[in-house]
N, C-alpha and C positions, 0 to 999 in steps of 0.2 A: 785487413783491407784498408784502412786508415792512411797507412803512409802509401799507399800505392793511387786510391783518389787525390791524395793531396797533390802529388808529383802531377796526376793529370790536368790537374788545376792548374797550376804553375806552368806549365807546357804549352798548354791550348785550351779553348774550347772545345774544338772540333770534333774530337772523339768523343767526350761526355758522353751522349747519347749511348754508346756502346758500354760505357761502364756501369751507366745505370743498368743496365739490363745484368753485367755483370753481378752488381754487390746483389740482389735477391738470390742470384742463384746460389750462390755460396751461403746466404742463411737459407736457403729450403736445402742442401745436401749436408750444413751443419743437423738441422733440425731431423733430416733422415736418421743420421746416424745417434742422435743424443737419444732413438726411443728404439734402442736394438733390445732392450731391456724386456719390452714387450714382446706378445705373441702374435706374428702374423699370419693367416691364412685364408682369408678373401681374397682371392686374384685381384679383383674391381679397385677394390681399397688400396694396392698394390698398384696398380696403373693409376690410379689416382695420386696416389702419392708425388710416384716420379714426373706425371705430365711434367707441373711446372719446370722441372728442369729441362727436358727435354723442347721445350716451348721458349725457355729464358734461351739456351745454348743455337738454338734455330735465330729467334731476331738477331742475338750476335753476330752470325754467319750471314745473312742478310743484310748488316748494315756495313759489314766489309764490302759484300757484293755490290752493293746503291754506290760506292762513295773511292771506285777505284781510280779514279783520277785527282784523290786527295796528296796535299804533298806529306801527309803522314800515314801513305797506305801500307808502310812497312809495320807502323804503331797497331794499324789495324788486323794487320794479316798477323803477325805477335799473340793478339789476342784470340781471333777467330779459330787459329790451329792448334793451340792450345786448353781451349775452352770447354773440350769432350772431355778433360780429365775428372770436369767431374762427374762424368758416370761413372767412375770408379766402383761406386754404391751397388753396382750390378756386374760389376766383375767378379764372377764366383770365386777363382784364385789366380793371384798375387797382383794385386792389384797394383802395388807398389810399383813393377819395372810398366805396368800400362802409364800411368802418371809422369812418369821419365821418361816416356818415347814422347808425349804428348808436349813436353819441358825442351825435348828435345827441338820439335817441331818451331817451339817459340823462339829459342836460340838461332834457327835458321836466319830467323827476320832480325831480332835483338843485334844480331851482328851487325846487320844492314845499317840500322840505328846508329849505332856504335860509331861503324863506320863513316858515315854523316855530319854526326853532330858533335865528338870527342871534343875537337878541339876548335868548336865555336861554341858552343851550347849547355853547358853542365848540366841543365835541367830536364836534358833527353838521357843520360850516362844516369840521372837520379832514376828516374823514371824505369828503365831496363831493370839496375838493380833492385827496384822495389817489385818491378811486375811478379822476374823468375825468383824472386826469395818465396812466394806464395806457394808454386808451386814445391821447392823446395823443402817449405813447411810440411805441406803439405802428404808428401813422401814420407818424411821424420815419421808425422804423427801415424801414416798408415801401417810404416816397419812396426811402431810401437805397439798399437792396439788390433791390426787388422791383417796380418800379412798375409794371411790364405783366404781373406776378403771379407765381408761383414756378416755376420753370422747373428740370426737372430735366437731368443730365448726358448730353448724347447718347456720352462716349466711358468713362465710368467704371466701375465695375465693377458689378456684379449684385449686388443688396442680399441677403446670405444669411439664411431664412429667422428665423435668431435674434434678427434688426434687431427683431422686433414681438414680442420677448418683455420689457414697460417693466420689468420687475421689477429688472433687471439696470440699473448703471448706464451712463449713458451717458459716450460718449467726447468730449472738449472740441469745442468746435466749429469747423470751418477756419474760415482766411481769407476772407469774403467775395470769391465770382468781382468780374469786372470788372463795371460798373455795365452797363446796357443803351445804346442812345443814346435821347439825351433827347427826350421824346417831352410832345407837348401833353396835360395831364391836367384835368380837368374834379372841383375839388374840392367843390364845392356840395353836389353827392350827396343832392339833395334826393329824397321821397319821388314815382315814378312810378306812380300809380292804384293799385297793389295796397295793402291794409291792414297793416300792420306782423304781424298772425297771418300772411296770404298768405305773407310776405317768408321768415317762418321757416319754414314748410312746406316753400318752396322749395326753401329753405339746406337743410334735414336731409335732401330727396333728392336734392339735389348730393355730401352727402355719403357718403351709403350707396353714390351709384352710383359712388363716387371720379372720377379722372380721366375720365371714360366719351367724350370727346372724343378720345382716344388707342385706342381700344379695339378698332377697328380695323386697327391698325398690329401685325407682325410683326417679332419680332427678324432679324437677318438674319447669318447665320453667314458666317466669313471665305470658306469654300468656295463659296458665292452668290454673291460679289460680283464683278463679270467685271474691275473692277481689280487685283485679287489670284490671279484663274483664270484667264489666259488663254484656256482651251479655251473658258470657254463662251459665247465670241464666236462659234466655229468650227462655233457648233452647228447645223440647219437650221432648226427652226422654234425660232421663241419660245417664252419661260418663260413657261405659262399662271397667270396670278393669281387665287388664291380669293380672292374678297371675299366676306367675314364678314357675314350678313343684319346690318342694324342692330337693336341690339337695343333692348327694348322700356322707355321711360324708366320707372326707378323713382320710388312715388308715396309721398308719406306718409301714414299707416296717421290715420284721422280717427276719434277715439274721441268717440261722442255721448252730450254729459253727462245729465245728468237734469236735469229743469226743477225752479226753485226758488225757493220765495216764500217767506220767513221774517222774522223778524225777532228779530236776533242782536241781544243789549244794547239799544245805541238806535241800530242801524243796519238799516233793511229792506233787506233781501238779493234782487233779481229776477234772476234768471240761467237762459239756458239754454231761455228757451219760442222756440217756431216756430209758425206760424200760430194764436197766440192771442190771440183781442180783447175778452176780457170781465175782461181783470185790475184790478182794483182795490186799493186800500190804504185802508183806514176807520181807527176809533180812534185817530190818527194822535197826536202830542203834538209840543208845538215843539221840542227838543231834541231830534229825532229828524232823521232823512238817511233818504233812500232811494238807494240804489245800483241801477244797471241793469246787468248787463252780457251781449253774447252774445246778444242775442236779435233776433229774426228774423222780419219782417211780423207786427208784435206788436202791440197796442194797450193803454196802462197806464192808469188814471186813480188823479189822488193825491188824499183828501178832507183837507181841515183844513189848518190850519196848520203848517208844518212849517220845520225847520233851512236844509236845504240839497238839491238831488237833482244825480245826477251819472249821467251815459250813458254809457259807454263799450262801445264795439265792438259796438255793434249795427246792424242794415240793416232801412229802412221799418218802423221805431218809430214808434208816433203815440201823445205823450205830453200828458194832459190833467192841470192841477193846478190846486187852486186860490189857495194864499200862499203865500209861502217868504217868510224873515225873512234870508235868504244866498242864495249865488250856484245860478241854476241854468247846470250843466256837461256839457258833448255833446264828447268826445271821440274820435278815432278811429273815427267814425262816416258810414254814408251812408244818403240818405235818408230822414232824421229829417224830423217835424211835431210843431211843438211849439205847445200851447196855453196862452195862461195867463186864467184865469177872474176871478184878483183881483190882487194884486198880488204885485212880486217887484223886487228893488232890482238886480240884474244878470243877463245873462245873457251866458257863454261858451263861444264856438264854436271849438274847435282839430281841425287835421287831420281835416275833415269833410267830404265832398264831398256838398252837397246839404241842407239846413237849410232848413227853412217855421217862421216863428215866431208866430204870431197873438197880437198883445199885446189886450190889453182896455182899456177906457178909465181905467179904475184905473191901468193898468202902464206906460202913455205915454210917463211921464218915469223910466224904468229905462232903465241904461246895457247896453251889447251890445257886448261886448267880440270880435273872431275873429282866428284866426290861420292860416297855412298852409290857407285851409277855401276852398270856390269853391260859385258857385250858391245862395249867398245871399238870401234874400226876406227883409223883413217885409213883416206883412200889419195895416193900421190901421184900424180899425174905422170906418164909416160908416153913417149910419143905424143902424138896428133888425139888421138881419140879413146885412150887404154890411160889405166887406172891400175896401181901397186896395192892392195890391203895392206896393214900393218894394226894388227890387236893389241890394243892399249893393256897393259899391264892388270890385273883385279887383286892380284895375291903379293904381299909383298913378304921382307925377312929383316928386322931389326935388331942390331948389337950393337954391344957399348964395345967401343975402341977403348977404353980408360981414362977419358973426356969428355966422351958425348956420342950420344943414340946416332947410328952411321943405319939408313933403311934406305933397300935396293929390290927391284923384281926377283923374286925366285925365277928359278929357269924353268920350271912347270909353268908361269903364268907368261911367257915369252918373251 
């Protein structure tokens, strides 16, 4: 953690706040794992344990959300997407490729960064390289000691309840147990259908409900066990078993924001509407962006000439504009429709599932950049009032000519 606060230091102020909240969590999920040693089997204790992290990885996520019209909201969003690896702790197995999707997620933004500041700024290129070395570490040490996930001690002693008092310090940590056997691990860890919000809802009821896949399960005192009691082989009838109703999965608490159409500086702010289709943006000036995010069977229209517009995390968005002088950007998104009325020199589609783009005959020769996105259309105008589909490419085929990597559409993906 060391070189990654220094770099923030040297950078800005501005984020600090978020990093503090950072460096605890990473000593409360070191200190999880330093007492695998022990025997756990109090649920309470167990939800105890985890709150803090679960509670650390929320204000993070929060202080991205307060602070998005920072001009290092990419610094922040780096961290905030990233920041659920560590519940790792409660990933039953392989926790490892969940850590690299999460690393994944930061690289998203690190590029942004990247891109930005390379070649005015060294101490943002420091910074980058110290965030994702953490997690990198991080992965190392879980292949090493944890691959099928943390495992605690079936014969160790019972954790006394002063183990969840962090104030106190803790005691060095053993020797790593012996390794598992080695088992097939699937590192790609790429994102499956739920949206990167879903991901972390998920994570924060995993962790409230701690271990809840053990919960079940009863200690079993030496007087119980008929290798140790003879007699109670000699008994007549069997030991009848209570089993415990399964109990009822914990949900995460969904706070519904208030809708919001502003315009901060020179950035129009749309966040947070649900079945609304009459939004508009007028008086608009080129130097201006409009930001989307959050919203929900929404319908925008943008007038005039404008910078740049950017989607993020919205579902069946139908966005109507009509210039941009930069990139329009659909992020993290499903089924978006997007129109363009005049012209616009790019458009980019990352981790989308579901994009309609109707270009105008103005907009023909703009570039369409996508990544990790499926179900792709454009739609090219014909005659007066009729539109051509054409499906973007999802499946590709690459070979080395005896030079260099030559990749093309297969003819299955059109």
């Amino acid at each position: 953690m060391k070189p990654i606060l220094v770099c923030t230091k040297r950078t800005t102020a501005n984020n600090l706040p978020q990093f503090a909240e950072l460096h605890p969590s990473f000593e409360k999920t070191q200190f999880f794992s330093q007492q695998r040693q022990m025997f756990f089997w109090t649920e309470t204790e167990l939800q105890d344990l985890l709150k803090p992290i679960s509670d650390h990885i929320q204000e993070i996520q929060n202080f991205r959300e307060q602070n998005r019209g920072s001009c290092l909201f990419n610094h922040l969003s780096a961290v905030s997407e990233s920041i659920p690896a560590l519940g790792w702790v409660a990933v039953s197995q392989k926790p490892g490729p969940y850590v690299k999707e999460m690393n994944d997620a930061a690289i998203f933004y690190t590029n942004r960064v990247l891109k930005d500041y390379k070649e005015i700024d060294k101490r943002h290129v420091d910074w980058v390289h110290s965030y994702l070395l953490i997690w990198t570490e991080m992965q190392s040490f879980i292949k090493q000691h944890h691959t099928t996930g943390l495992v605690w001690s079936k014969t160790g002693p019972v954790a006394p309840t002063s183990i969840l008092d962090f104030t106190s310090p803790c005691p060095p940590p053993p020797p790593p147990p012996p390794g598992p056997p080695p088992v097939l691990r699937d590192d790609d860890g790429k994102p499956q259908g739920d949206s990167a919000a879903a991901q972390h809802s998920e994570l924060f009821a995993q962790l409230n409900q701690g271990v809840g896949i053990t919960k079940g399960l009863k200690h079993v005192k030496d007087e119980q066990k008929t290798h140790k009691n003879p007699n109670l082989k000699a008994q007549a009838s069997p030991t009848t078993s209570n089993t415990p109703s399964p109990a009822n999965p914990s949900t995460a608490t969904v706070h519904k924001r208030s809708p919001l159409l502003e315009l901060e500086g020179k950035k129009w702010r749309v966040e947070h509407f649900e079945q609304k289709h009459d939004l508009v943006i007028e008086d608009t000036e080129l130097k201006q962006v409009v930001y989307v995010f959050s919203c929900n069977n929404t319908t925008l229209q943008v007038k005039g000439k404008i910078n740049s517009i950017i989607v993020d995390n919205c579902k069946k968005l139908g966005l109507v504009f009509e210039n941009t002088v930069g990139i329009v950007e659909i992020i993290n998104s499903n089924a978006v429709q997007l129109q363009v009325l005049g012209t616009v020199p790019t458009i980019s589609i990352n981790k989308t599932e579901g994009c309609q783009v109707y270009l105008s005959k103005e907009a023909l020769n703009c570039d369409i950049v996508s990544a990790k996105s499926s179900e792709m259309n454009i739609l090219i105008p014909e005659g007066e009032d009729d539109y051509r589909e054409f499906p973007v490419p999802e499946q590709f085929k690459t070979v080395w000519d005896g030079s260099k990597l030559v990749t093309e559409p297969t003819e299955i993906a059109g």
